[in-house]
C-alpha positions as CSV (number, residue, x, y, z in Angstrom):
1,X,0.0,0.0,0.0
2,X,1.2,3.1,-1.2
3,X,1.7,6.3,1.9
4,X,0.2,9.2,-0.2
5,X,-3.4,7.8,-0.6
6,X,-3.1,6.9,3.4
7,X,-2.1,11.2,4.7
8,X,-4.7,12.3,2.1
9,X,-7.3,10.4,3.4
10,X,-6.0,11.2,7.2
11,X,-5.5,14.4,5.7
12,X,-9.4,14.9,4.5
13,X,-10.4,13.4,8.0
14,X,-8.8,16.1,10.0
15,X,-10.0,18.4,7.9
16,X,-13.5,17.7,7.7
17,X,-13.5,17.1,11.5
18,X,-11.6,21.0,12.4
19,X,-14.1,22.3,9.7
20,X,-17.4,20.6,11.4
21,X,-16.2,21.8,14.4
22,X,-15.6,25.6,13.4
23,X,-18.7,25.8,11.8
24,X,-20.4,24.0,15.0
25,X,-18.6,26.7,17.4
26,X,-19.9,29.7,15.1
27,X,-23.3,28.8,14.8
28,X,-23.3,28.0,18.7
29,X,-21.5,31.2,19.1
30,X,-24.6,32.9,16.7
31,X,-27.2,31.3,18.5
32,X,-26.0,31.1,21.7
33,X,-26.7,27.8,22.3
34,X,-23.1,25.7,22.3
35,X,-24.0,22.2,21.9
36,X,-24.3,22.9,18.3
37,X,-20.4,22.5,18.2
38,X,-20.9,19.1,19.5
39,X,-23.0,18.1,16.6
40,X,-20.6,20.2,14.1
41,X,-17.7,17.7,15.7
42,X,-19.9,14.7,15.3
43,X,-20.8,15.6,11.7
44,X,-17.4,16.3,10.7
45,X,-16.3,13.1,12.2
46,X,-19.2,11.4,9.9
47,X,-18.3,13.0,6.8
48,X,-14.5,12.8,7.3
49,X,-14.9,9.4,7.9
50,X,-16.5,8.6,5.1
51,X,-14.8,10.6,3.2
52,X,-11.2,9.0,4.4
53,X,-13.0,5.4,3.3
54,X,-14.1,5.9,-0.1
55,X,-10.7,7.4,-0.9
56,X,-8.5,4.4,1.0
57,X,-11.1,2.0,-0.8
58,X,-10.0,3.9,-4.1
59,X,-6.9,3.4,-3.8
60,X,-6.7,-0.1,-3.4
């Protein structure tokens, strides 16, 4: 198995994660109600994941 396809897809991860979770922490900052950067977290670690498996399972 090749290392590039492997930090992309950790790469996307992270990335979707830290982006669900900003987006969570401004709308919670917006609305004043924080849990909403719970659920940006969770979503980011849903999309990222998914994300991170359709591009290890291309690479195989």
């Amino acid at each position: 198995m090749k290392v590039a396809p492997v930090i992309g897809a950790g790469a996307a991860f992270a990335g979707s994660v830290l982006a669900g979770l900003a987006v969570g922490v401004w709308i919670g900052h917006t609305t004043g109600n924080q849990l909403w950067a719970l659920g940006g977290f969770a979503a980011g670690i849903a999309v990222g994941g998914y994300s991170a498996f359709r591009l290890l399972m291309q690479s195989l």
